[in-house]
Backbone as CSV, one residue per row, in Angstrom:
resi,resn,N_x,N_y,N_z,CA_x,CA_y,CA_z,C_x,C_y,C_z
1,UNK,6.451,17.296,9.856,5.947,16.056,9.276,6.971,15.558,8.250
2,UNK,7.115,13.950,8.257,8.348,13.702,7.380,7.454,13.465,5.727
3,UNK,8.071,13.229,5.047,7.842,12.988,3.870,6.917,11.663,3.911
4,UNK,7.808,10.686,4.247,6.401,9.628,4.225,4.671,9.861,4.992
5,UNK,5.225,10.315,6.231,4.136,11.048,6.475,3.035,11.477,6.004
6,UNK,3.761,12.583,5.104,2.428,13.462,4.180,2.245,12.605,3.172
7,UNK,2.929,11.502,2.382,2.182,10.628,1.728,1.130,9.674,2.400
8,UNK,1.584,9.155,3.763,0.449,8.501,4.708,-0.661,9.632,5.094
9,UNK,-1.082,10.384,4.917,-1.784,11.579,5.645,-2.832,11.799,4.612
10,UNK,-2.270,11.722,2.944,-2.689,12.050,1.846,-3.866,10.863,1.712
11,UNK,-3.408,9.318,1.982,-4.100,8.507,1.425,-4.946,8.381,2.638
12,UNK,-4.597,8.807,4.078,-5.574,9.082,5.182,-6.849,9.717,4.916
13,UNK,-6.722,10.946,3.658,-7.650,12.165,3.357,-8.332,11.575,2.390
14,UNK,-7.599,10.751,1.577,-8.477,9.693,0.412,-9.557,8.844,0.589
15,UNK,-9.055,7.787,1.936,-9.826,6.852,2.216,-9.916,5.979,1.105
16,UNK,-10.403,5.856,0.137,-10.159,4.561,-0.728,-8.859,5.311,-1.039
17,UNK,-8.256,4.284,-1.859,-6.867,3.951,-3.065,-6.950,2.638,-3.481
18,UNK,-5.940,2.943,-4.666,-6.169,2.105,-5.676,-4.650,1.530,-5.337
19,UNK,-4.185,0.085,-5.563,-3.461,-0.902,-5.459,-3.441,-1.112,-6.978
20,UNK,-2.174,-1.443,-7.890,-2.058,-1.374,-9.787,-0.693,-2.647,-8.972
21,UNK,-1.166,-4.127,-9.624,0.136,-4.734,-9.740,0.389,-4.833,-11.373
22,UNK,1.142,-6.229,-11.582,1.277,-6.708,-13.094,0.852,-8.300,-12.227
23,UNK,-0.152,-8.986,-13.738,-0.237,-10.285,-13.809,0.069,-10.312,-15.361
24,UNK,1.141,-11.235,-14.897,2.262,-11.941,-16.809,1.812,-10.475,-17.333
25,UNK,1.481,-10.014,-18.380,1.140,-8.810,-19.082,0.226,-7.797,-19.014
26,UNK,-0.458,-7.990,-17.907,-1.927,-7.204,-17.716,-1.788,-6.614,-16.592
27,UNK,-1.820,-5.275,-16.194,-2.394,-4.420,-15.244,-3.374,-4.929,-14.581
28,UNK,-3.813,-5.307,-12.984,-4.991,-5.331,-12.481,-4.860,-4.566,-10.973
29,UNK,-5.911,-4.069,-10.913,-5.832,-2.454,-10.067,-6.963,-3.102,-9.279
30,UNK,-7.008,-2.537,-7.908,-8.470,-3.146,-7.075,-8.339,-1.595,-5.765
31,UNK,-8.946,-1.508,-5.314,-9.353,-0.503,-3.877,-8.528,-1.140,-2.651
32,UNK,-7.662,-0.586,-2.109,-7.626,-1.009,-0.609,-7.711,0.061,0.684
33,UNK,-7.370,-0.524,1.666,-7.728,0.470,2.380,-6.536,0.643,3.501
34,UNK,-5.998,-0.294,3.979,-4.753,-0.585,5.153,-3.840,0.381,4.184
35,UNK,-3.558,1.194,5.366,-2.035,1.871,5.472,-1.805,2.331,7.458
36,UNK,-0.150,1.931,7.377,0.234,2.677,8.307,1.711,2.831,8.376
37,UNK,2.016,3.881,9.286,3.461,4.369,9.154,4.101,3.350,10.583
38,UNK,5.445,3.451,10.079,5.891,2.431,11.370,7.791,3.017,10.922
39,UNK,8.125,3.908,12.104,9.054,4.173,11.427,9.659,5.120,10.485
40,UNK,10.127,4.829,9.878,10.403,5.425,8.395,9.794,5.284,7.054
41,UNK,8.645,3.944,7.244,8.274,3.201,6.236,6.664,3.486,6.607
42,UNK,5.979,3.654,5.385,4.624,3.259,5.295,4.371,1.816,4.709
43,UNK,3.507,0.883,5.487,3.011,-0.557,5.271,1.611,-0.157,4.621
44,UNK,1.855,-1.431,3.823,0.322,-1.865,3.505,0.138,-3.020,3.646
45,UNK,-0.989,-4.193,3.736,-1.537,-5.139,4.085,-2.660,-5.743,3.155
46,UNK,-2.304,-6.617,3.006,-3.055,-7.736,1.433,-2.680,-8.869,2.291
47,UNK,-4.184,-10.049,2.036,-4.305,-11.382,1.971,-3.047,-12.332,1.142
48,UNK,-2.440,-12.956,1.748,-1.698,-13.854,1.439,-2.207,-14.745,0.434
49,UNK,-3.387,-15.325,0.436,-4.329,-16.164,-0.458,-4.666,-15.453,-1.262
50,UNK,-4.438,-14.282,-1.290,-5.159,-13.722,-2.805,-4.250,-13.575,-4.126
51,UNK,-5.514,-13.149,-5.113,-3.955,-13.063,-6.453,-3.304,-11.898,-6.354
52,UNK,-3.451,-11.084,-5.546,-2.692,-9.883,-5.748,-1.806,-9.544,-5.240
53,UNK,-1.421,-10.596,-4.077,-0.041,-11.305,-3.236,0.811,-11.784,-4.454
54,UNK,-0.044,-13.029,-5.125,0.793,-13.771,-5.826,1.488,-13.285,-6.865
55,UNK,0.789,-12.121,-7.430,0.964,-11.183,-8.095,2.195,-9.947,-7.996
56,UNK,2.276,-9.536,-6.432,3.439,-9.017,-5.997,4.632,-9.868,-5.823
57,UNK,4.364,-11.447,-5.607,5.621,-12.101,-5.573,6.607,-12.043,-6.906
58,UNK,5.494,-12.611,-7.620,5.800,-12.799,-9.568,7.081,-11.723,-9.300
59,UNK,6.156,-10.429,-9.778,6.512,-8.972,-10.288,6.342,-8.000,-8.837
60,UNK,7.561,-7.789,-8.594,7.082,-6.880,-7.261,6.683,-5.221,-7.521
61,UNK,6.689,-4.656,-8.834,6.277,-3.377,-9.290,5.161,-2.999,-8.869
62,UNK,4.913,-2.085,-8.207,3.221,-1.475,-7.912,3.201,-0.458,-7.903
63,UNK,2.251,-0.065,-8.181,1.456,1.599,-8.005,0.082,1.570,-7.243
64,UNK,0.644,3.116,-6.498,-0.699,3.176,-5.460,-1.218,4.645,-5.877
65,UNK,-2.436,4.477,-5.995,-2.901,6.087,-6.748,-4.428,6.054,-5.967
66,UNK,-4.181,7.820,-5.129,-5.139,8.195,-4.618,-5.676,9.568,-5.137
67,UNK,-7.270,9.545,-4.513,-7.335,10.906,-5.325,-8.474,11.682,-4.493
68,UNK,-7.979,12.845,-4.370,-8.801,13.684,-3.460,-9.161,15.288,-4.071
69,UNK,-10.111,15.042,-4.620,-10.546,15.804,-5.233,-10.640,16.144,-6.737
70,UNK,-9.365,17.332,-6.735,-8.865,17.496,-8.488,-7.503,16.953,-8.452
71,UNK,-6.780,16.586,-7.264,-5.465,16.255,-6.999,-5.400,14.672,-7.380
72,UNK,-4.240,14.559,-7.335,-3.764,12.924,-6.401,-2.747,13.191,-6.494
73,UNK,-2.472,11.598,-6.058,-1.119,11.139,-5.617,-0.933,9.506,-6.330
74,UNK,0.327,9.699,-6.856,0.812,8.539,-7.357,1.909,8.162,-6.155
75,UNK,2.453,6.732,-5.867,3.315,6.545,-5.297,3.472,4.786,-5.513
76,UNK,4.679,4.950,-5.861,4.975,3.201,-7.115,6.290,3.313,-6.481
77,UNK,6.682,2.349,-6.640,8.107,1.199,-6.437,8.008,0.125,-6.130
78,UNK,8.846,-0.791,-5.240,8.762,-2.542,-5.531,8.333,-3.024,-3.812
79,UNK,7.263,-3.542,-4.146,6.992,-4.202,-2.736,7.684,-5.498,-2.299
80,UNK,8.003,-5.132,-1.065,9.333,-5.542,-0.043,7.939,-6.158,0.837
81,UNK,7.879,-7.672,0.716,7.550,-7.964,2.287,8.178,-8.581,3.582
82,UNK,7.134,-8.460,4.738,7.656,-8.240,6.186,7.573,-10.292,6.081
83,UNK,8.946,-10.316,7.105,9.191,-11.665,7.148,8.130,-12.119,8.648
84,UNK,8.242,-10.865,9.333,7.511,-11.530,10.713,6.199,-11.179,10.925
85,UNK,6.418,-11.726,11.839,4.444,-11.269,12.410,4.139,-9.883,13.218
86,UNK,4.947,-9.157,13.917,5.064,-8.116,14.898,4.128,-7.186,13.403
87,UNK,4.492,-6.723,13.011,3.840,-5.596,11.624,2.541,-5.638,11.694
88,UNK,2.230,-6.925,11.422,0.756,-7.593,11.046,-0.091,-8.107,12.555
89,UNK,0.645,-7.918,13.216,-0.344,-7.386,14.655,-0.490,-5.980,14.700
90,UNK,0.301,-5.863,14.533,0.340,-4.119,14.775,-1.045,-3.627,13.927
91,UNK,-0.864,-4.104,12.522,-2.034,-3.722,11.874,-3.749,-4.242,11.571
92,UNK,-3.423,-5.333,12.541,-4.758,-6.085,13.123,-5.572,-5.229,14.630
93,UNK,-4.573,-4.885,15.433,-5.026,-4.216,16.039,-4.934,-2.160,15.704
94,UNK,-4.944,-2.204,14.736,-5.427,-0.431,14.706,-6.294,-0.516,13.384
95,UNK,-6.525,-2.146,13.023,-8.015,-2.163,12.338,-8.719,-3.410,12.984
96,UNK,-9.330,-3.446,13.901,-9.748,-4.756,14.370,-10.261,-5.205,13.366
97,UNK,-11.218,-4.719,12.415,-12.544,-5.286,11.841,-11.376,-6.095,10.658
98,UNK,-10.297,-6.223,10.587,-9.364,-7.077,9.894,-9.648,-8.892,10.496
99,UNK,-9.315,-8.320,11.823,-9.328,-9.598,12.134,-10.442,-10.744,12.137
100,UNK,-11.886,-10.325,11.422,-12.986,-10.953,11.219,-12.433,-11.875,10.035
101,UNK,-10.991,-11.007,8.757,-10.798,-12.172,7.511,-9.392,-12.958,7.657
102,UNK,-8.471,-12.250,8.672,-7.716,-12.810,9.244,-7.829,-13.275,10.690
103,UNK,-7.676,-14.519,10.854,-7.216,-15.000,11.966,-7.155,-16.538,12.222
104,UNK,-7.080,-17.223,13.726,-6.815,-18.685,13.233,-8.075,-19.244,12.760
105,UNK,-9.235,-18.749,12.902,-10.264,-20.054,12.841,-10.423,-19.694,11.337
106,UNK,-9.964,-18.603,10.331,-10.346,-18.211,8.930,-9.170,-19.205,7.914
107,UNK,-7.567,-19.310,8.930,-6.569,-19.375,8.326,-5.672,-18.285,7.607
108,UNK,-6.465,-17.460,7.158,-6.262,-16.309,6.455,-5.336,-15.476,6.499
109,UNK,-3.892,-15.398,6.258,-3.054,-14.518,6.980,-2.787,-12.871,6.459
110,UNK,-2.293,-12.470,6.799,-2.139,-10.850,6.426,-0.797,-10.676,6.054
111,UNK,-0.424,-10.377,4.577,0.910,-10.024,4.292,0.890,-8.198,4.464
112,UNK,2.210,-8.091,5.157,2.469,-6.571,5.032,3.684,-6.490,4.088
113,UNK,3.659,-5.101,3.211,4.491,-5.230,3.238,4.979,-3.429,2.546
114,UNK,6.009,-2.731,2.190,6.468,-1.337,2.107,7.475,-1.174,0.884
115,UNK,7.195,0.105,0.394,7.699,0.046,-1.139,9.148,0.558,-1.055
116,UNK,9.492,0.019,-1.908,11.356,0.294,-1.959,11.851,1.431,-2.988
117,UNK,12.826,1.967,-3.337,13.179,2.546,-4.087,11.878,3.218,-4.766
118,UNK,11.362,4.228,-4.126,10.405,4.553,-4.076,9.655,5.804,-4.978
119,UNK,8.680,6.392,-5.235,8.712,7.773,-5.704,7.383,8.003,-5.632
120,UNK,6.785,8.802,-4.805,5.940,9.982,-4.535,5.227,11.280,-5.855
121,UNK,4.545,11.117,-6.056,4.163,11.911,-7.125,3.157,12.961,-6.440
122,UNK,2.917,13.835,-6.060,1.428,14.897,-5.803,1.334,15.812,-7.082
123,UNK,0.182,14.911,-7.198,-0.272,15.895,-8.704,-1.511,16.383,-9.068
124,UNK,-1.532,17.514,-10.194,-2.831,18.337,-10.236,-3.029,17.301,-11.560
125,UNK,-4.456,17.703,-11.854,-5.039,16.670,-13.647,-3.958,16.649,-14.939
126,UNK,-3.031,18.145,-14.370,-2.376,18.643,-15.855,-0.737,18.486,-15.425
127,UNK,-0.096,18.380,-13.941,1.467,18.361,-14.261,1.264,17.741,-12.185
128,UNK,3.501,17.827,-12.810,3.209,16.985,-11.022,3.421,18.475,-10.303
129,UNK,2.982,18.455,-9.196,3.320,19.663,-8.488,4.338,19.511,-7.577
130,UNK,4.998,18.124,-6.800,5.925,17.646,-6.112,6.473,16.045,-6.254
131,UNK,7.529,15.972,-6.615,7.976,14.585,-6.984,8.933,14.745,-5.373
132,UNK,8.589,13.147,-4.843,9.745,12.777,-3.277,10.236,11.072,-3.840
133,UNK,11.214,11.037,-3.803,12.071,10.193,-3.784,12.844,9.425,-2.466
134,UNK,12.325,7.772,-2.573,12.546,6.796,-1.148,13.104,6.207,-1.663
135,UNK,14.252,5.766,-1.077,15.718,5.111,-1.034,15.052,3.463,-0.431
């Protein structure tokens, strides 16, 4: 299993996670649920119309923090989005029930998009137990 992998596998075992952008000075954190690996890269998927798009445009810094159990996982760097549409089919069809808030008759589109310069945290309440580093 590659490294991104077991970070996709981790937030697989989570089921919720938490999404942390910046708006102008304020932290705002919400639940999501889309992840998938494609590649070398794990995607995630956010509404284009929402603030938390507009929010990644601003400031592309994010943190994604899951937690399974006494553990988690931190994993932050700068979201990179996908210019085309191929991604965001891909991830319409291995979640259909997406396509009820995206599609043409909603308008609604689906930004994907995968973190850059990256870093992986698996950690216990008290220290990290494995730091991975994405180029």
């Amino acid at each position: 299993m590659t490294d991104i992998e077991r970070v996709d596998a981790y937030l697989e075992k989570a089921g919720a996670f938490y999404l942390t952008t910046v708006d102008g000075d304020k932290p705002k954190c919400r639940p999501v649920g889309f992840h998938m690996v494609e590649g070398d890269k794990l995607y995630f998927g956010i509404g284009t119309f929402k603030d938390v798009y507009k929010q990644l445009q601003a400031n592309p810094n994010a943190e994604i923090c899951a937690l399974v159990k006494d553990e988690f996982l931190r994993y932050y760097g700068k979201a990179v989005f996908e210019t085309g549409s191929e991604l965001a089919e891909k991830a319409l069809n291995a979640m259909p029930v997406l396509k009820q808030i995206y599609n043409e008759e909603t308008g609604n589109k689906l930004g994907i998009f995968h973190l850059e310069e990256a870093t992986a945290e698996f950690r216990s309440m008290m220290s990290i137990k494995e730091t991975i580093k994405f180029q």
